[in-house]
C-alpha positions in Angstrom: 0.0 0.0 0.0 1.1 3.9 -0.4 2.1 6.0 2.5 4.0 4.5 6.0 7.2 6.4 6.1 8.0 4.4 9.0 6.5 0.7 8.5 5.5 -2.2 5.6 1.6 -2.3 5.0 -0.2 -4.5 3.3 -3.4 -5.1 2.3 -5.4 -8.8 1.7 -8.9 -7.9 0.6 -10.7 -6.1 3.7 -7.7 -6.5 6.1 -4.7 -3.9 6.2 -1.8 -5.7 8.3 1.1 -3.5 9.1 4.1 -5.3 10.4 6.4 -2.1 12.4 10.6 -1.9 12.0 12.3 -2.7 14.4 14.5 0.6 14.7 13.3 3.2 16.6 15.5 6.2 16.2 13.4 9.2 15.0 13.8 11.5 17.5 10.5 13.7 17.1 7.7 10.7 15.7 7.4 7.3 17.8 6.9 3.7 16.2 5.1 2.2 18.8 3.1 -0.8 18.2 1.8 -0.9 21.8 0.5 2.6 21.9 -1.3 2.1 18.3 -3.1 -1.4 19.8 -3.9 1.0 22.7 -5.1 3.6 20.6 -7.6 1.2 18.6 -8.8 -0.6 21.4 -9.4 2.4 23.6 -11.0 4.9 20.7 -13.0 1.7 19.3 -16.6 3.1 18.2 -15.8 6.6 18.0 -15.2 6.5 14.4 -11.7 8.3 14.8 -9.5 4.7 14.4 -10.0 2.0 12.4 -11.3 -1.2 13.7 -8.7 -3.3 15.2 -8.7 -7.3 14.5 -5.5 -8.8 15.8 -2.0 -8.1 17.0 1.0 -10.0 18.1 4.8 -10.9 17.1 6.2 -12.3 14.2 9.9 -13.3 13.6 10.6 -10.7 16.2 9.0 -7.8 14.6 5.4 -6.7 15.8 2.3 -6.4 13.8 -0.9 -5.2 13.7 -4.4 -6.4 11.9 -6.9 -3.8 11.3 -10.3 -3.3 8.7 -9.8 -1.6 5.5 -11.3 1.6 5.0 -12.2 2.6 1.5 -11.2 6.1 1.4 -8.8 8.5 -0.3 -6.0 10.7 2.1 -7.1 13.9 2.3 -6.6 16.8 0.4 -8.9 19.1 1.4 -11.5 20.5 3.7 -9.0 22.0 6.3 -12.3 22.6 8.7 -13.0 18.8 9.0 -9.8 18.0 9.9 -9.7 20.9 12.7 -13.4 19.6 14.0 -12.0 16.0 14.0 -9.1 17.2 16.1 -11.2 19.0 19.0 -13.4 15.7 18.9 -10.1 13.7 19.6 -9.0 16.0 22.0 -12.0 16.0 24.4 -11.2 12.0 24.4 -10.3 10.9 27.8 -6.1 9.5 27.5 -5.6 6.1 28.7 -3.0 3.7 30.2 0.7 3.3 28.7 0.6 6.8 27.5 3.5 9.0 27.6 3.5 12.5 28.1 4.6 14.8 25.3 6.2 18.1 24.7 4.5 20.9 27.1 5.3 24.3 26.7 8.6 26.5 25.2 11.2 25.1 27.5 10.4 21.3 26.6 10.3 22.1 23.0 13.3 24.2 22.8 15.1 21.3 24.8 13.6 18.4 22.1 14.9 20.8 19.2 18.3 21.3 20.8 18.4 16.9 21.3 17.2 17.1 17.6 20.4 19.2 16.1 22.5 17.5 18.4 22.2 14.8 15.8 22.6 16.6 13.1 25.8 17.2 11.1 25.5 20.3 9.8 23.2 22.7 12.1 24.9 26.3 11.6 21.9 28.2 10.1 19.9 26.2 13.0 21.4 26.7 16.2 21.1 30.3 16.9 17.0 30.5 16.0 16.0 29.5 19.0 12.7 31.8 19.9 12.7 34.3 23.0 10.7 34.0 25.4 8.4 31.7 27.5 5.3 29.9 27.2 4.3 27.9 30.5 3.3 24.4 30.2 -0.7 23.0 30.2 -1.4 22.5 33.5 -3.5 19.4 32.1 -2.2 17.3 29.4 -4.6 15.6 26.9 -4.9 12.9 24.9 -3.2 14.1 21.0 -2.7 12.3 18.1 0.9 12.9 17.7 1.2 12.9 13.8 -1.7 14.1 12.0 -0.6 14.6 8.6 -2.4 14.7 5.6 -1.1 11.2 4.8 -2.8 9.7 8.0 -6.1 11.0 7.7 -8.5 9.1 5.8 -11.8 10.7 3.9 -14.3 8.2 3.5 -18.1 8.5 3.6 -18.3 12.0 4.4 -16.2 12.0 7.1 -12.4 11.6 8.7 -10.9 8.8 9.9 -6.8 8.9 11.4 -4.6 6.3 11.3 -0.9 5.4 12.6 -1.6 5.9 15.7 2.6 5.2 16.8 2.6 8.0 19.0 -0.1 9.2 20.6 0.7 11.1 24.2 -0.8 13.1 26.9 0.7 16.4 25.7 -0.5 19.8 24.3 -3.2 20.3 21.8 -1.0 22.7 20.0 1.0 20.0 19.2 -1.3 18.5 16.8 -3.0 21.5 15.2 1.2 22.8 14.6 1.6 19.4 12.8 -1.5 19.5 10.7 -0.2 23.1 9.6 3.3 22.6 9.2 3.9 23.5 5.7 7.1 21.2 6.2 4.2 18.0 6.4 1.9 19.5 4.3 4.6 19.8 1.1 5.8 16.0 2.0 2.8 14.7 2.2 0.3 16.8 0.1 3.1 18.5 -2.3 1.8 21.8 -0.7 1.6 23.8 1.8 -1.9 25.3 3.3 -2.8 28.4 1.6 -3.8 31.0 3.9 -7.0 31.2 3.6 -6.9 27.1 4.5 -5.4 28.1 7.2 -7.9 30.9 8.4 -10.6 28.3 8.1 -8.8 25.6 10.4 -8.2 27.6 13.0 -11.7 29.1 12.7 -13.4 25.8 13.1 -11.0 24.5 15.7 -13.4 24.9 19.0 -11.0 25.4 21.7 -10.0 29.1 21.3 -7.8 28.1 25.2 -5.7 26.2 22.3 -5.8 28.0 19.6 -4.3 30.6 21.7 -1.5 28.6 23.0 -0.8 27.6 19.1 -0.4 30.9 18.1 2.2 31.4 20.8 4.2 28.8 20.3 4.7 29.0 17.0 8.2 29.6 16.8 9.4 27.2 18.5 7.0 24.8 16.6 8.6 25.9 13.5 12.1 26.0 14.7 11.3 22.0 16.0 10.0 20.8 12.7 13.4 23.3 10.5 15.7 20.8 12.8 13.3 17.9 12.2 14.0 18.0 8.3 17.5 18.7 8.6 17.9 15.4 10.4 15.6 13.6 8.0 17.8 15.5 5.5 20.9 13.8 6.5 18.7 10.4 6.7 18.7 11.0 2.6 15.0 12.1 2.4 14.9 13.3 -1.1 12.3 16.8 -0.1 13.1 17.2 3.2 15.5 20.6 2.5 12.6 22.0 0.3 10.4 21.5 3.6 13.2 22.5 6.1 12.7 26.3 3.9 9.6 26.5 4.3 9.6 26.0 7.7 12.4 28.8 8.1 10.9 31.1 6.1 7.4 30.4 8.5 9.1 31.3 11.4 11.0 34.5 10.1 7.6 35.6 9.0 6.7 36.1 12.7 10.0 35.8 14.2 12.0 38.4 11.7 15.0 38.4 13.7 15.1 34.6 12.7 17.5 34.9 9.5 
């Protein structure tokens, strides 16, 4: 099947099974097969996850069985995707999750753990944003990597999937990953125009969030610049097209940031 940066899908008639590598060395997205069994099990009904079927081990490497859903990866319709989100987020988080980035000083220290594997990280190092955003006093239940690629349109509605690293973290989070125009070039071949934008954040219904989003930008975008120069240095074939984008995203509102 298309998509899974991280793992081998297949699909045998209505049954997707997605067997997960072993390595697990990305230092911003997960790859964990326990959290994703979690995830389905614990979301079952709510029409956010597929269905789960099976999982277990195979020659050492974990898999997972879940129902096909007939769909296309979306595209469009930024305000569906921001609905979904608050849906997910008023979710109650359960067991075996960790807890994710909260606030400025956790994200500039995950950025600074992300260039320090890096090679090259001189037009990185010295954008770290000023100033301080305080943590969310109460962490909540987030997707982790909502991406264009792992969100599913089918029958009028939105389904996510790869659920490798869901957390207890900010809302932000997600909503910062949907927007990224890093993710949306590498996974939709664009980024959100602005008026896609406008309307996301418009039908997002926790303006509590929305508020903390637009705070933390910077650091969200100086994250997701280091994220792609790893991924960069991986050998991903777009990820310095994406790493520009997100520069040039946080010099818009950081224009000290050159």
């Amino acid at each position: 099947m298309t998509g899974g940066r991280s793992n081998c899908v297949w699909r045998a008639g209505d049954t997707v099974v997605k067997v997960y590598h072993r390595d697990g060395n990305n230092p911003l997205f997960a790859n964990d097969a326990q959290r994703e069994r979690a995830s389905l099990v614990a979301l079952s009904g709510t029409g956010m996850v597929p269905h789960l079927i099976d999982a277990g081990v195979f020659d050492g490497r974990q898999w997972l069985a879940y129902v096909h859903i007939t769909g296309t990866i979306w595209q469009s319709g930024s305000a569906h995707v921001a609905q979904l989100l608050g849906r997910l987020h008023d979710q109650l988080g359960f067991f075996g999750l960790p807890l994710g980035c909260n606030g400025s000083a956790e994200l500039a220290a995950q950025t600074l753990a992300i260039l320090a594997l890096c090679n090259d990280t001189k037009h990185l190092q010295n954008l770290a944003p000023e100033g301080q955003v305080a943590a969310l006093a109460t962490p909540m239940l987030i997707h982790g990597d909502p991406v264009p690629g792992n969100l599913l349109v089918h029958d009028g509605t939105l389904t996510l999937i790869d659920w490798q690293c869901p957390q207890l973290g900010d809302p932000a989070e997600d909503l910062a990953l949907f927007l990224s125009p890093a993710m949306q070039l590498l996974y939709r071949g664009s980024p959100l125009s602005q008026e896609e934008e406008v309307i996301f954040i418009a039908a997002y219904p926790d303006r509590r969030i929305v508020a903390r989003l637009q705070a933390l930008k910077p650091w969200f975008h100086w994250r997701m610049a280091a994220y792609c120069q790893w991924k960069a240095e991986q050998g991903g074939s777009h990820d310095r097209d994406a790493m520009e984008l997100e520069l040039a995203a946080l010099q818009s509102i950081s224009p000290n940031a050159a």
